[in-house]
C-alpha positions in Angstrom: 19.9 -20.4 -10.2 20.0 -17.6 -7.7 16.9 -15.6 -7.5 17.2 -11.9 -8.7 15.0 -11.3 -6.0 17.9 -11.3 -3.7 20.0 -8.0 -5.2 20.8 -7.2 -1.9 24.1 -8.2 0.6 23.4 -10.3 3.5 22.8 -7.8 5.4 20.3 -5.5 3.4 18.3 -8.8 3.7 15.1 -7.4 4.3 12.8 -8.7 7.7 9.7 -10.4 7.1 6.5 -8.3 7.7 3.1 -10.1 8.5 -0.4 -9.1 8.2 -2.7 -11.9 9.2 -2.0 -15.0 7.2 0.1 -12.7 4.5 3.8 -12.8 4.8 5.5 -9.7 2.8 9.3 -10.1 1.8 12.0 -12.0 0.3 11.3 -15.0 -0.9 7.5 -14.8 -0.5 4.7 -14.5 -3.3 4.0 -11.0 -4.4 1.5 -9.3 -2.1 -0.9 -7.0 -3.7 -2.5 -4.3 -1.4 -5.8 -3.0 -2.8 -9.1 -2.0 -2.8 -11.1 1.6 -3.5 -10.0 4.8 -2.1 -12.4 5.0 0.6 -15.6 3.1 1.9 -19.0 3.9 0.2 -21.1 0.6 0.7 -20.8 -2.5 2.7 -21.6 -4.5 -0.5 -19.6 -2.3 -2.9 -16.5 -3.2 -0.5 -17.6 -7.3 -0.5 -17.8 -7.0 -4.1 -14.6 -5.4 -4.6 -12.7 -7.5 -2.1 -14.4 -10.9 -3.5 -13.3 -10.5 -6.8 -9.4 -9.2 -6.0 -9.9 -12.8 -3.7 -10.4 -14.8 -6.4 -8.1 -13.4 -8.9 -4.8 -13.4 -6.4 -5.9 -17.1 -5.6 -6.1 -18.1 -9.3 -2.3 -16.5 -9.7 -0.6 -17.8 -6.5 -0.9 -13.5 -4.8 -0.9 -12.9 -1.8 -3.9 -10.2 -0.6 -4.4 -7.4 1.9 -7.5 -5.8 1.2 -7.5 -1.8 1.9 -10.0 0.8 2.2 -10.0 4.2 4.1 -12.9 5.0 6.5 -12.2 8.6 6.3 -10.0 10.5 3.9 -8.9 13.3 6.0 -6.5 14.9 3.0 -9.1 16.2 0.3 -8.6 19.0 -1.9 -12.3 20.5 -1.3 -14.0 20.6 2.1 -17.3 19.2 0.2 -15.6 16.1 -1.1 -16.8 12.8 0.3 -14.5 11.5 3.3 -16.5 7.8 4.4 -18.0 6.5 6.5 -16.2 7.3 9.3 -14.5 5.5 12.3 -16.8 3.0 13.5 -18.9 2.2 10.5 -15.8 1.9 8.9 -14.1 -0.8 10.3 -17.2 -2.8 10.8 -17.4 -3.2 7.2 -13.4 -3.9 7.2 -14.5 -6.9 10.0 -17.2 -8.2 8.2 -14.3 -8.4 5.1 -12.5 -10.1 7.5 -14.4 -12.7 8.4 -16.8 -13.4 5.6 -13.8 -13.3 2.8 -11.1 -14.4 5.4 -8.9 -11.4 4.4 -6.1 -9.4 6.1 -7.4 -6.0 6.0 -5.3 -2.6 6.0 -6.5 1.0 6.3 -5.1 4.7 7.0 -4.8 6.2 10.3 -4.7 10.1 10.7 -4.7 11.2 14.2 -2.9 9.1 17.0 -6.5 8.6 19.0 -7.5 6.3 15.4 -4.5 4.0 16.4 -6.0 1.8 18.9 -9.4 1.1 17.5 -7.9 0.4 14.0 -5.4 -2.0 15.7 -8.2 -3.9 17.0 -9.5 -4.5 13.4 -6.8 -3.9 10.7 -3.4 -6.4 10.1 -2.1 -3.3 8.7 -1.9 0.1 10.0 -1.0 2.5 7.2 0.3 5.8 7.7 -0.4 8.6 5.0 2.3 10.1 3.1 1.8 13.0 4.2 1.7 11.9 7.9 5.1 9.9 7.6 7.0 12.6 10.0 4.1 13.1 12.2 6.1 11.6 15.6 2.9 11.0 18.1 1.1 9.5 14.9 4.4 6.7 14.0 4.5 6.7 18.2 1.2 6.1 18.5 0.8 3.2 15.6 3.6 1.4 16.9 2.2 0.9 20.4 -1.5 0.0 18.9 0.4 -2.5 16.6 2.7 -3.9 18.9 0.8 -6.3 21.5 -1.3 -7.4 18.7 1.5 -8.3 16.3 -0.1 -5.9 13.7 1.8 -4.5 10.9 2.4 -0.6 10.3 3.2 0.5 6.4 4.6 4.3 6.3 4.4 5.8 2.6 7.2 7.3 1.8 6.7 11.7 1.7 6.2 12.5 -1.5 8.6 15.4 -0.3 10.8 12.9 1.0 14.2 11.6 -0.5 14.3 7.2 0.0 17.3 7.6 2.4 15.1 10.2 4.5 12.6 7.5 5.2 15.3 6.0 7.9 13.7 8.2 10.0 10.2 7.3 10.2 11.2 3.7 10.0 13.7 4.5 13.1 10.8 5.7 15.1 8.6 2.9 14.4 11.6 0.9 15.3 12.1 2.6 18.8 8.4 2.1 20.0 8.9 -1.2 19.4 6.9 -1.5 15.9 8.5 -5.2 14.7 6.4 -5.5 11.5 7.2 -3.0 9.2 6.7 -1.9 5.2 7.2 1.1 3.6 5.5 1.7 0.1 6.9 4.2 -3.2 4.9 6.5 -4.6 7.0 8.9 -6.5 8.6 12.6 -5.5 7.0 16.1 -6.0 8.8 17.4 -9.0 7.8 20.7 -9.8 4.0 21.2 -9.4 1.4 18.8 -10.4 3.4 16.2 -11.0 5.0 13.4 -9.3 8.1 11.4 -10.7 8.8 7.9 -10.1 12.2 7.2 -9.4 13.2 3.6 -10.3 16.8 4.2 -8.4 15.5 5.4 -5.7 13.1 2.7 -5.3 16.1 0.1 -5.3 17.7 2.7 -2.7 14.7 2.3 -0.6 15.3 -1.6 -1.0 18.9 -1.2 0.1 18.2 0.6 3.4 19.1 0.0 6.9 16.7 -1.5 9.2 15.8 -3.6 5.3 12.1 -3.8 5.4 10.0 -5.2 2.5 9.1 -2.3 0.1 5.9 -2.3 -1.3 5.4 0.3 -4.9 2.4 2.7 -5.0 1.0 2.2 -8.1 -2.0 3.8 -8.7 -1.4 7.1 -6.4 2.0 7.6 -8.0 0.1 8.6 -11.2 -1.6 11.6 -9.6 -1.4 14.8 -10.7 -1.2 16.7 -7.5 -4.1 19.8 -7.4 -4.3 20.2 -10.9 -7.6 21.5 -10.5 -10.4 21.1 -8.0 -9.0 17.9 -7.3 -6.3 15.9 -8.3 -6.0 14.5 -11.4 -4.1 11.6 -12.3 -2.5 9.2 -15.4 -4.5 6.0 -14.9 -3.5 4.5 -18.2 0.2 4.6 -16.8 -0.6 2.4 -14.0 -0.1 -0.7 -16.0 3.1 0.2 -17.0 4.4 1.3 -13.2 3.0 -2.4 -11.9 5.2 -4.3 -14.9 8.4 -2.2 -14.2 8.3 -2.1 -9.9 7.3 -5.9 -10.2 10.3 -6.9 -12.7 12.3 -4.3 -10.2 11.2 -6.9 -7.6 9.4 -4.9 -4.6 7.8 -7.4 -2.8 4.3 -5.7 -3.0 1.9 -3.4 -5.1 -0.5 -1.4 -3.8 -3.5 -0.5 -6.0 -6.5 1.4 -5.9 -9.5 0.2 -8.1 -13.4 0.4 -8.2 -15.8 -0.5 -10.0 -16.8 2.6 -12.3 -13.8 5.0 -11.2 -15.6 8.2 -12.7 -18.2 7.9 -9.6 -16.4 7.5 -7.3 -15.7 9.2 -3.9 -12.3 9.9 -3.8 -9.2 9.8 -6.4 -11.4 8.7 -9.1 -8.8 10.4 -12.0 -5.8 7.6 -10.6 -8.4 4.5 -9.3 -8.2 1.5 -11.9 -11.5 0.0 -13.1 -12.0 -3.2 -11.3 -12.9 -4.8 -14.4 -8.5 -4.5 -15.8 -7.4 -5.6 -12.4 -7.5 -9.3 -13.3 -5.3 -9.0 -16.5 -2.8 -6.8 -14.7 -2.4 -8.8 -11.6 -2.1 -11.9 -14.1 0.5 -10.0 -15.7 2.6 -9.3 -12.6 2.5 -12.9 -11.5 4.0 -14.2 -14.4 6.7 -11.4 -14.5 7.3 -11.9 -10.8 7.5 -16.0 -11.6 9.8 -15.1 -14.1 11.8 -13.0 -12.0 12.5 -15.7 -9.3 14.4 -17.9 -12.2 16.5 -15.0 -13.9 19.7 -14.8 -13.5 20.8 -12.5 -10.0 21.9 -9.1 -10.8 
């Protein structure tokens, strides 16, 4: 039978993106991107990494492994932001090489681009950065001669057909690996909305790139107080439908006691749920492959 991964026409076939050993598209396994928020301990982060290891091996998923070194966006200028550049992506090498791990992390200013390159398959570019020119410039001529990947979240300001043009940038500079994640759209305040057309639009774009779904950060509740606040226990839900949708990764934010932890604690998922719900995904994704094209 044809595999409903393929919705699109020939040529909405989207490229191949890799990272490291992980190869994101059609016809792949389903990738899954996660890891906490930010850094807060070199054995917190091998801890975290070793166990989403182990559960995407036992359920044939493919892993990048993310982490922010600083979180430049925070809604109080006391709020913990990492360890900071160099620490940072030590730690991410040490993941690397001790867990044998692709390893992605956010870039903010276009000076991070070239030390990040050095260490991270994947470059990620904040939603809120995704128009930022010299920033898409600048991540596309770090990731180029080192065959590094660069995934721009979609604005949560944007509309999916608007994200041609960050993609078209990256594109330009000569970015060849690409992904852009989902993560809803500002509706109103404090709240975002997921949009499940939309997210096939996104799929149906030209250049096609893989499209990855946010899951945990579209559950925020944007500055609803102090900080953001969020709908964790609808991140479950969000995985099942993008998966059966058939993105071709999840990106999902977990640590190990969420309620102390350093950044977007109200949307993070406990570590100790993330083996049922990636176990969940894989069979709806294994389903997927053997229903019936739509």
């Amino acid at each position: 039978m044809a595999s409903s991964q393929t919705h699109h026409s020939a040529s909405h076939a989207p490229r191949l993106c890799t990272a490291g050993s992980v190869t994101i598209g059609p016809d792949q396994p389903l990738t899954i991107i996660a890891g906490p928020c930010v850094l807060e301990s070199l054995d917190q982060t091998l801890q975290i990494a070793e166990l989403l290891r182990n559960t995407c091996a036992e359920h044939q998923l493919q892993l990048v492994f993310k982490a922010s070194y600083d979180k430049a966006n925070r809604s109080s200028k006391s709020s913990p932001r990492g360890p900071g550049l160099e620490k940072g992506l030590d730690w991410l090498d040490t993941v690397k090489r001790e867990l044998d791990l692709p390893v992605t992390t956010d870039i903010h200013a276009p000076d991070q681009a070239a030390p990040a390159a050095a260490v991270a398959d994947i470059l990620q570019i904040p939603a809120f950065l995704c128009r930022q020119s010299d920033l898409l410039e600048a991540a596309a001529d770090a990731a180029a001669p080192k065959r590094r990947a660069v995934n721009v979240k979609k604005g949560q300001f944007l509309s999916p057909a608007e994200m041609a043009g960050p993609v078209g940038q990256l594109a330009a500079a000569g970015c060849e690996h690409m992904m852009h994640p989902a993560r809803g759209t500002f509706f109103g305040y404090h709240r975002l909305v997921n949009d499940f057309i939309g997210l096939g639009d996104m799929m149906a774009l030209e250049p096609a790139l893989p499209v990855c779904f946010d899951v945990t950060h579209s559950t925020q509740l944007p500055g609803a107080s102090s900080q953001s606040g969020g709908r964790p226990d609808r991140a479950p839900l969000l995985a099942r439908a993008a998966t059966a949708a058939g993105v071709h990764a999840l990106f999902i934010e977990c640590h190990p006691c969420p309620a102390e932890a350093h950044s977007d604690g109200a949307t993070q998922l406990p570590l100790e749920d993330i083996p049922q719900l990636l176990a969940t995904c894989a069979a709806i994704h294994a389903a997927m492959k053997h229903a019936p094209a739509q």
